[in-house]
SEKOLLO-719480 format. One line per field, with one value per residue (C-alpha): residue number from 1; x, y, z. Coordinates in nm, 2 decimals. Layout:
N
pos <- NUM,...
c1 <- X,...
c2 <- Y,...
c3 <- Z,...
//
This chain:
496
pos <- 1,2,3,4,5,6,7,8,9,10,11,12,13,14,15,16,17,18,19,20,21,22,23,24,25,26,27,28,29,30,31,32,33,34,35,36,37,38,39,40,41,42,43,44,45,46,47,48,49,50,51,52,53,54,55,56,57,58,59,60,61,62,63,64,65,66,67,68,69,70,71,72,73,74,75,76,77,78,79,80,81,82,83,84,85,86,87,88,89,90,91,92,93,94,95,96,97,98,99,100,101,102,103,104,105,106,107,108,109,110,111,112,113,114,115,116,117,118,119,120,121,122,123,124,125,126,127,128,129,130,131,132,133,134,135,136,137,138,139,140,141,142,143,144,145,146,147,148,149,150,151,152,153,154,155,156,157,158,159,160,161,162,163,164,165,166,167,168,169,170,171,172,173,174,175,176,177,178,179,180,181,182,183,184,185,186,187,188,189,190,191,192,193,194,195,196,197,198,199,200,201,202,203,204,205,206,207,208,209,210,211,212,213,214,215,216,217,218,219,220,221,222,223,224,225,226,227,228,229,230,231,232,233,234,235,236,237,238,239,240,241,242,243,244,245,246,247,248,249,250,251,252,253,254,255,256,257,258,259,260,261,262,263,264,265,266,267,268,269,270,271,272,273,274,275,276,277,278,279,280,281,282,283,284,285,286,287,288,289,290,291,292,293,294,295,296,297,298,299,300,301,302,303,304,305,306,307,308,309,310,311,312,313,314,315,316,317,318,319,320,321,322,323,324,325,326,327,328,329,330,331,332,333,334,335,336,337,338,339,340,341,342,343,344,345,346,347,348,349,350,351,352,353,354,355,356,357,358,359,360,361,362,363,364,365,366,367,368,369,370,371,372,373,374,375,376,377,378,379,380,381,382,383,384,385,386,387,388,389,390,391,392,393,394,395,396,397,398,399,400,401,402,403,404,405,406,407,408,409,410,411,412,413,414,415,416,417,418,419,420,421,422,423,424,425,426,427,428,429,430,431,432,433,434,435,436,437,438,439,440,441,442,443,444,445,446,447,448,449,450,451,452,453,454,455,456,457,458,459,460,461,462,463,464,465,466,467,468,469,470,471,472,473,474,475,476,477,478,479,480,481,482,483,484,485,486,487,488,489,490,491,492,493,494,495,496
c1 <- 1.39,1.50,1.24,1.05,1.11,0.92,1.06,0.83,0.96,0.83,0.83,0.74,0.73,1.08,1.22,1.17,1.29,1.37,1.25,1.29,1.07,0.99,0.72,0.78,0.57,0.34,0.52,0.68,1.09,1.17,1.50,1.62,1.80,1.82,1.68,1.75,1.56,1.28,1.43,1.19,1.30,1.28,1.31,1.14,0.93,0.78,0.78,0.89,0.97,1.28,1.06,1.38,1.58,1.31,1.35,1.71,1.69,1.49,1.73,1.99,1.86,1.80,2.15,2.28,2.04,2.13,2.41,2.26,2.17,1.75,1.46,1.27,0.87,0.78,0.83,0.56,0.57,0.35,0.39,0.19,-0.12,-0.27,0.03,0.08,0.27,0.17,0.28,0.27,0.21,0.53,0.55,0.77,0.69,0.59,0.85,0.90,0.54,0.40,0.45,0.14,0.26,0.33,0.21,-0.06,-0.31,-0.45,-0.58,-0.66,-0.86,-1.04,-1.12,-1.24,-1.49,-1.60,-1.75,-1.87,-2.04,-1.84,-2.17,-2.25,-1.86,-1.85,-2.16,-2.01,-1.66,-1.73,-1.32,-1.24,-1.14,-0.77,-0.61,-0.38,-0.65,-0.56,-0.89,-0.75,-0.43,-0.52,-0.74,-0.41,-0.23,-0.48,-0.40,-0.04,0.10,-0.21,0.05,0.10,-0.26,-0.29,-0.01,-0.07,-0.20,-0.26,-0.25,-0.08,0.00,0.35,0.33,0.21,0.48,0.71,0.54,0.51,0.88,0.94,0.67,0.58,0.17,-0.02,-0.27,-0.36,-0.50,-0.79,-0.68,-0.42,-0.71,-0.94,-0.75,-0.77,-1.14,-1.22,-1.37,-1.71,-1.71,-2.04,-1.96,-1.55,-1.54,-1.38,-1.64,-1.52,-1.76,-1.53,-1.24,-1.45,-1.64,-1.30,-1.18,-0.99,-1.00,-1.16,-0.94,-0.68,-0.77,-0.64,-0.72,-0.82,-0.70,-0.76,-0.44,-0.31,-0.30,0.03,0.11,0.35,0.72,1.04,1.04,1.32,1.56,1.61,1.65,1.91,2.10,2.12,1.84,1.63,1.35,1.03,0.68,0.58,0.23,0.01,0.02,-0.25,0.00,-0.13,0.10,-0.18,-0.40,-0.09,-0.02,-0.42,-0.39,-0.08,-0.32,-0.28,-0.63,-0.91,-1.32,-1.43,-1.37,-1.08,-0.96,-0.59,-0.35,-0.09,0.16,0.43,0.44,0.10,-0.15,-0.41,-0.73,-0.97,-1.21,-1.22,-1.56,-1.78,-1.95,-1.87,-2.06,-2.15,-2.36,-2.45,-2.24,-1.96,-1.96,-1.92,-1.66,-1.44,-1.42,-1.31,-1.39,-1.11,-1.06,-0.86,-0.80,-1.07,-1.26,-1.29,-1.34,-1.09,-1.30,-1.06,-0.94,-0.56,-0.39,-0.07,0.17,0.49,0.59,0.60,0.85,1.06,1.10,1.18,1.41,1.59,1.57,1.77,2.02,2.20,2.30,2.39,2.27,1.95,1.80,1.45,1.56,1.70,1.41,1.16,1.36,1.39,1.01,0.98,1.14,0.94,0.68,0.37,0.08,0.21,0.10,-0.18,-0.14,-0.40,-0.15,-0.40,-0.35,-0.24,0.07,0.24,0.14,0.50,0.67,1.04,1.09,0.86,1.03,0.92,0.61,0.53,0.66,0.40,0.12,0.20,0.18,-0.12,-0.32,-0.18,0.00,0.38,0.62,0.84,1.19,1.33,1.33,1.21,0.96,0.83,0.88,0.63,0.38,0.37,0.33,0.04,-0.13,-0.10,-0.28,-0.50,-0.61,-0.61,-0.87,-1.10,-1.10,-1.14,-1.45,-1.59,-1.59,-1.75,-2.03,-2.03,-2.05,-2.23,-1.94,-1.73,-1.37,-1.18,-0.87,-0.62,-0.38,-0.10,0.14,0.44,0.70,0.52,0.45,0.84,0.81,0.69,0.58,0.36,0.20,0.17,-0.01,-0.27,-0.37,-0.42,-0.56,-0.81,-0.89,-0.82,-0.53,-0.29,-0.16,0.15,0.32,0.41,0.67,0.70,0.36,0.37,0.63,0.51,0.10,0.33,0.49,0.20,-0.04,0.23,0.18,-0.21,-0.12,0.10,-0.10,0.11,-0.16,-0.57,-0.68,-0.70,-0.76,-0.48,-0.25,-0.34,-0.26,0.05,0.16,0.00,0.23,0.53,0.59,0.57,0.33,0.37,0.11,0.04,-0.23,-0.42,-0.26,-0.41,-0.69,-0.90,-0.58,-0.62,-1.00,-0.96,-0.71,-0.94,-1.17,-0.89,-0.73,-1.07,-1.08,-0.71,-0.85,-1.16,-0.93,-0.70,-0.91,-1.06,-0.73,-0.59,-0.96,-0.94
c2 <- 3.46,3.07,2.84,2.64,2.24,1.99,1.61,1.33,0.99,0.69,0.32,0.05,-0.34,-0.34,-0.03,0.31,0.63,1.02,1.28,1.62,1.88,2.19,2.37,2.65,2.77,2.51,2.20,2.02,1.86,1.58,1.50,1.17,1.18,0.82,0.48,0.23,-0.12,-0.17,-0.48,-0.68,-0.84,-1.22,-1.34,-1.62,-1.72,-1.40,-1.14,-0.77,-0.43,-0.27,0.10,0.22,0.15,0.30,0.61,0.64,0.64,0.95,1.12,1.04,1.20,1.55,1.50,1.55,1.83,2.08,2.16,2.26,2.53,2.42,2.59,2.28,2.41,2.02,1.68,1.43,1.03,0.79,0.37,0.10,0.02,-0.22,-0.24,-0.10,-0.06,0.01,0.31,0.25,0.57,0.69,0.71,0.41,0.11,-0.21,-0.49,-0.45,-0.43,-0.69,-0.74,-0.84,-1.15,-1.31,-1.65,-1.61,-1.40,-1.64,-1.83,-1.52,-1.43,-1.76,-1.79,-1.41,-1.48,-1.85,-1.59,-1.28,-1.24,-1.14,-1.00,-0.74,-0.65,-0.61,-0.34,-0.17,-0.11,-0.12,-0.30,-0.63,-0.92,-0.94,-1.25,-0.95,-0.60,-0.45,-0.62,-0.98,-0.86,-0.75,-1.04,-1.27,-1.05,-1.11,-1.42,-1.37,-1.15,-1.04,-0.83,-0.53,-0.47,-0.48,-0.20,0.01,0.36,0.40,0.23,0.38,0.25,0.26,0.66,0.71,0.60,0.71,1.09,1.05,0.99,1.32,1.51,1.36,1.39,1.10,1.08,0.92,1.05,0.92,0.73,0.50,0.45,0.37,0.06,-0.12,-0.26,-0.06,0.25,0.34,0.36,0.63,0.83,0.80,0.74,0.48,0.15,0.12,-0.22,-0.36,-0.39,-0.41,-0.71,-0.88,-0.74,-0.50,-0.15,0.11,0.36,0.28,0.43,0.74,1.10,1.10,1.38,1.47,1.47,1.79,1.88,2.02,1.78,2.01,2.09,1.82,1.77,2.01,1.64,1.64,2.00,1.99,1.74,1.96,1.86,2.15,2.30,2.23,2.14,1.78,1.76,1.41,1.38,1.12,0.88,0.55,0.51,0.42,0.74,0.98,0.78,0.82,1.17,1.22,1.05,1.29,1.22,1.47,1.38,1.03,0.78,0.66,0.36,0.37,0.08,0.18,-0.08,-0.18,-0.51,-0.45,-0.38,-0.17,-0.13,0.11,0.41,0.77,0.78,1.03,0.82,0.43,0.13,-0.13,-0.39,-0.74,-0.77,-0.56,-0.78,-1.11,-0.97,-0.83,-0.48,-0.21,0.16,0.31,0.71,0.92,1.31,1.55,1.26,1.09,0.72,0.46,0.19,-0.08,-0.45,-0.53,-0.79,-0.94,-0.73,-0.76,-0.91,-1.23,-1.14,-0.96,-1.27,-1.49,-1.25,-1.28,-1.61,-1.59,-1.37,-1.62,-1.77,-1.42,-1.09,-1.05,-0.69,-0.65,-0.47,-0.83,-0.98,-0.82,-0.85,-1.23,-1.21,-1.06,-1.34,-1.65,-1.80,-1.67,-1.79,-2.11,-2.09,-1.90,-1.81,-1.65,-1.36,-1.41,-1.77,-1.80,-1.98,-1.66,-1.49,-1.55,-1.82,-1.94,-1.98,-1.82,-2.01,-2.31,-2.19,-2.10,-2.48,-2.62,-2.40,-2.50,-2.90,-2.86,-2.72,-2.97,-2.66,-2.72,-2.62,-2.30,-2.37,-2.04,-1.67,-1.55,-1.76,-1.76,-1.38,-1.37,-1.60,-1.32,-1.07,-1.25,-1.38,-1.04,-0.82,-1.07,-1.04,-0.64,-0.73,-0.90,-0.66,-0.39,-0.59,-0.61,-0.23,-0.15,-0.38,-0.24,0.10,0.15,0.29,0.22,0.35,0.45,0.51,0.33,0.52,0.29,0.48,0.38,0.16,-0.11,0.21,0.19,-0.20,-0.14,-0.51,-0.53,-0.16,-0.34,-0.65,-0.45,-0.22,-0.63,-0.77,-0.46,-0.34,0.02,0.31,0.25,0.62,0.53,0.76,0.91,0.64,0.84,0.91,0.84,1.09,1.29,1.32,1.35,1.64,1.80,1.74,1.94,2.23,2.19,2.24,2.55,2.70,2.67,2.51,2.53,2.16,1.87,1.97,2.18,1.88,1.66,1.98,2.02,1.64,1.64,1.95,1.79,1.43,1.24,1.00,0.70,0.54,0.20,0.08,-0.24,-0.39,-0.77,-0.79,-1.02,-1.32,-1.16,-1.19,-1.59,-1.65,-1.46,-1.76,-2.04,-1.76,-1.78,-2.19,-2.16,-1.94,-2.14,-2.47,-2.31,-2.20,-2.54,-2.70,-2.51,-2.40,-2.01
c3 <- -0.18,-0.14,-0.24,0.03,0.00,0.18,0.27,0.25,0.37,0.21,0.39,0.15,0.21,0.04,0.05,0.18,0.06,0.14,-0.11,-0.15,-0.35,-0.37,-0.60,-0.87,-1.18,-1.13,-1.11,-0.88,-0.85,-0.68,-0.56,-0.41,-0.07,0.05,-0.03,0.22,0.28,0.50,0.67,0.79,1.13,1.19,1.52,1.78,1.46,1.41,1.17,1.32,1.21,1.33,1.42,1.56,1.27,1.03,1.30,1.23,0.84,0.92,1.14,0.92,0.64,0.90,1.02,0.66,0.56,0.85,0.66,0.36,0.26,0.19,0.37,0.48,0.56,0.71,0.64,0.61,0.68,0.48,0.53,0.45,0.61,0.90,1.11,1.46,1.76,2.14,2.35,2.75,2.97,2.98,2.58,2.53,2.24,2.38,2.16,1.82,1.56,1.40,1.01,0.85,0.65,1.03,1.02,1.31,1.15,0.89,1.19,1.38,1.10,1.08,1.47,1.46,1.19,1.33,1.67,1.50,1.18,0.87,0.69,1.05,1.00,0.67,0.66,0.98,0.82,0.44,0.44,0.26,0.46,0.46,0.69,0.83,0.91,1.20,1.37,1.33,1.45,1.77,1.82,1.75,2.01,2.28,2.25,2.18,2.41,2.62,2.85,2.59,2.59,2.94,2.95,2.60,2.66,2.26,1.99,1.71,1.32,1.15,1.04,1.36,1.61,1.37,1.36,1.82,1.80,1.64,1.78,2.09,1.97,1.95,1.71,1.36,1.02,0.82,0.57,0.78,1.04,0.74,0.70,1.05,0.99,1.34,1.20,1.04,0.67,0.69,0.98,0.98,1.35,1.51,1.60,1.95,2.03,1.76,2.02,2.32,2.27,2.20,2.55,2.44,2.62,2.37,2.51,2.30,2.02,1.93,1.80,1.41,1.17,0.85,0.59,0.60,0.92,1.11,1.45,1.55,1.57,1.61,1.96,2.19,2.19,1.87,1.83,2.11,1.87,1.63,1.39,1.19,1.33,1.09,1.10,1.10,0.86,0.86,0.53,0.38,0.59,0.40,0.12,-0.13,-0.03,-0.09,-0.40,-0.54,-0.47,-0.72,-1.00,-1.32,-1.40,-1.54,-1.50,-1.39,-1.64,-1.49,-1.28,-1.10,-1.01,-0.73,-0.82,-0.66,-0.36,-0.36,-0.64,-0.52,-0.82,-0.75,-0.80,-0.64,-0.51,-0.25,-0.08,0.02,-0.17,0.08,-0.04,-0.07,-0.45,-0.27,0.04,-0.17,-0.44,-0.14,-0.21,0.03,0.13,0.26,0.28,0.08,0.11,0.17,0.27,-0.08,-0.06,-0.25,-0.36,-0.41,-0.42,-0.28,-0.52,-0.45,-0.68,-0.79,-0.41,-0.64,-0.84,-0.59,-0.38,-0.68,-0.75,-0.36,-0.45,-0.79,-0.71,-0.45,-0.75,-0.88,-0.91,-1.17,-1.18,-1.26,-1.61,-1.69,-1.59,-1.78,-2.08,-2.07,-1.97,-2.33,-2.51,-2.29,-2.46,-2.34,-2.15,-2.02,-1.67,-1.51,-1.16,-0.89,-0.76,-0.42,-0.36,0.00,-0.07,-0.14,0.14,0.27,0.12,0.26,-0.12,-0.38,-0.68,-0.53,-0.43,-0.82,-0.90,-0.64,-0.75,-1.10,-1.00,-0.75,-1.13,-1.35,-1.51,-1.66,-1.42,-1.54,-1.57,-1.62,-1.44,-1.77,-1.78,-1.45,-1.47,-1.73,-1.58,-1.32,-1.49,-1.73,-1.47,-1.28,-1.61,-1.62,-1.27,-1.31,-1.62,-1.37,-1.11,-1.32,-1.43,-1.11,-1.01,-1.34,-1.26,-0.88,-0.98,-1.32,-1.43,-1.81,-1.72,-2.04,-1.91,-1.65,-1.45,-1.32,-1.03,-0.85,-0.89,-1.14,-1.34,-1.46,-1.59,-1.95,-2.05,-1.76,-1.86,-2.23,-2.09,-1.89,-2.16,-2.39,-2.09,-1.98,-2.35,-2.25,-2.29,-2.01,-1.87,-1.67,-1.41,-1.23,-1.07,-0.72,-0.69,-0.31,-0.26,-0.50,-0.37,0.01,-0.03,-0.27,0.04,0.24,0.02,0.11,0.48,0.44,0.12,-0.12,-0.31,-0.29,-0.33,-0.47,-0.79,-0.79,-0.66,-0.94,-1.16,-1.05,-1.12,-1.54,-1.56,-1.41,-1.54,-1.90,-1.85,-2.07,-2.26,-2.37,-2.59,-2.67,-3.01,-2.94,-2.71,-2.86,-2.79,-2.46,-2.43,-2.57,-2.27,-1.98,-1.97,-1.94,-1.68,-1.46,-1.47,-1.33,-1.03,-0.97,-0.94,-0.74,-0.49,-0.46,-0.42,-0.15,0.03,0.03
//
């Protein structure tokens, strides 16, 4: 009998992938199909996502697999969070979705919270206050382009259109929905007097699942093209909550880092904390699978160095191998950057940005890739050190070990400057753990495994995990409290 294989698709900020796995004796393989950019659109001074170019790269992949000889169960789509598009009636996307590092929502954000009260929203939703949740969006887009809402039958986020254009079934899953800043933290229900006191018809929210659950079939169009016929699954479709579920952890005394544009730091918890220290520190309570929460803090990740990196290679091509090792060689600690400063939300150019941020401190201005490369990645331990901090001191909690996943997981002097920075045994892998805790979940929904449990399991039998140890904290520790003076004078400078 052929083995079963499942496809999970994986859309990142940068790039997305296609992966193939399939389970036997109690580990899973992966197997790379595609990896294409995401291709952010940029067009009448907005940011956009090509959804219909995302769409292809997925029947591409299904075009090339009907030939082979693979028994595909489902497929599963997971994407980033926050963003959305709008379906009409007749099932067809109004314009092209936002991207979340547009340059309205900042202000959005800021006119939102200047009519209703940050503290009532924060104990309603339990999510941090990010300039781009899907809340501040839509109030942006009220004022943007009132004319979609007027026609939009649903609202639906990036895994979700993508999912209706296969399927046809609109609906969303918990953990995407998690993220928007419209749904109860307690209850996991949608807050529908969240949209309508902005004016905005509640009806446009959609069905909520739970990961795991089968949508259906590809829809008869695409079969009559010639694609396979399988079982589309809603995986945990937030990136970060497929990603948490592919942890190789064991017990509680553990803290992750999904790291890749984004580094998410956070805790596995049952039940949400919402309080007046959680409030004020900016901490979120989003869901994971089988209803777990992730009690977390977003940091700007290694987006920093991927645009300095666009920006180097006009000049040449620099891969991030390259980088890291002249990184190894700078001298270190001479500048201290907040990762979270809103100048690199979305800078034209993030060299310059670093250079300005650098002045605006009375910091020495990096010269070299190498040495801004390692600023980045100092600064970013460093911030992972104070983070960490906080969720001990919000939970009661003395985490031993740190679990860093995804793509960050493969850049070894980072790994190394957490486990100085933190104080504590760095575990690092597995580097596709979004694909990886995908697919896994799609062996939930067709049996093939039990739970949870059983998913994490299955990924501490099937990768190395590298670790990394502490060698010099205490030169660490010393630099922590000129770190922190950095942060507080940055934030002064630029008001955030």
């Amino acid at each position: 009998m052929s083995a079963e294989y499942y496809l999970a698709f994986d859309f990142g900020a940068e790039s997305g992938r296609a992966m193939l796995g399939s389970l036997d004796s109690g580990k899973i393989h992966l197997t790379e199909l595609h990896r294409f950019p995401t291709r952010l659109i940029h067009c009448q001074q907005h940011f956009h996502w090509d959804i219909y170019y995302l769409f292809e790269q997925i029947r591409l992949v299904l075009e090339n697999l009907r030939q082979k000889n693979f028994r595909l169960n489902s497929l599963g789509i997971d994407t980033w969070g926050v963003d959305f598009g709008l379906i009409d009636k007749s099932g067809h996307i109004l314009g092209l979705p936002f991207c979340y590092r547009d340059k309205i929502f900042p202000e959005a954000a800021r006119s939102y919270l200047k009519e209703f009260s940050a503290k009532e929203l924060y104990y309603l939703t339990g999510i941090q206050f990010l300039p781009f949740n899907t809340l501040f969006q839509l109030y942006a887009l009220r004022e943007e382009n009132p004319g979609w809402l007027e026609m939009a039958e649903k609202i639906l986020f990036i895994p979700d259109l993508l999912n209706f254009l296969l399927t046809g079934t609109e609906a969303t899953d918990l953990t995407i929905a998690s993220t928007s800043q419209l749904l109860s933290a307690t209850s996991r229900c949608w807050l529908p007097e969240l949209l309508e006191r902005m004016g905005i018809r509640s009806q446009l929210l959609p069905e909520i699942n739970l990961p795991g659950k089968t949508l259906g079939r590809l829809s008869p169009w695409l079969l009559a093209e010639g694609l396979p016929d399988l079982a589309v699954v809603q995986v945990a479709s937030h990136d970060t909550a497929s990603a948490v579920a592919a942890v190789p952890a064991q017990g509680d005394s553990w803290v992750y880092i999904s790291s890749g544009t984004w580094s998410l730091i956070g805790v596995e918890l049952n039940q949400p904390v919402i309080n007046e220290q959680s409030f004020r520190s900016n901490f979120t309570n989003e869901s994971g699978l089988g209803k777990t929460i992730r009690f977390l803090k977003n940091v700007n990740g290694l987006w920093l160095l991927q645009q300095c990196r666009r920006i180097w290679c006009r000049h040449g091509d620099l891969t991030y191998e390259q980088l890291t090792e002249m990184a190894e060689k700078a001298r270190p600690f001479q500048l201290f950057i907040d990762p979270d400063a809103p100048l690199f939300l979305n800078p034209a150019n993030m060299v310059k940005a670093i250079a300005d941020y650098a002045c605006q401190t009375g910091q020495i201005v990096p010269e070299e890739p190498g040495e801004v490369t390692r600023a980045i990645l100092e600064s970013l331990a460093l911030k992972y050190r104070l983070v960490i901090d906080e969720l001990e001191a919000l939970t009661g909690q003395n985490f031993r070990i740190v679990h860093i996943i995804g793509g960050g997981a493969k850049n070894d002097l980072l790994n190394q400057f957490t486990a100085e920075a933190t104080g504590k045994l760095v575990l690092a892998g597995p580097e596709e753990a979004t694909a990886t805790g995908n697919i896994l979940i799609q062996a939930l929904a067709s049996g093939q495994l039990n739970d949870r449990l059983e998913i994490r399991k299955t990924v501490s039998q099937s990768f190395d995990i590298k670790e990394f140890r502490p060698h010099s904290p205490e030169i660490w520790e010393k630099v922590l409290a000129e770190f922190k003076v950095r942060l507080a004078e940055v934030h002064y400078e630029t008001g955030s």
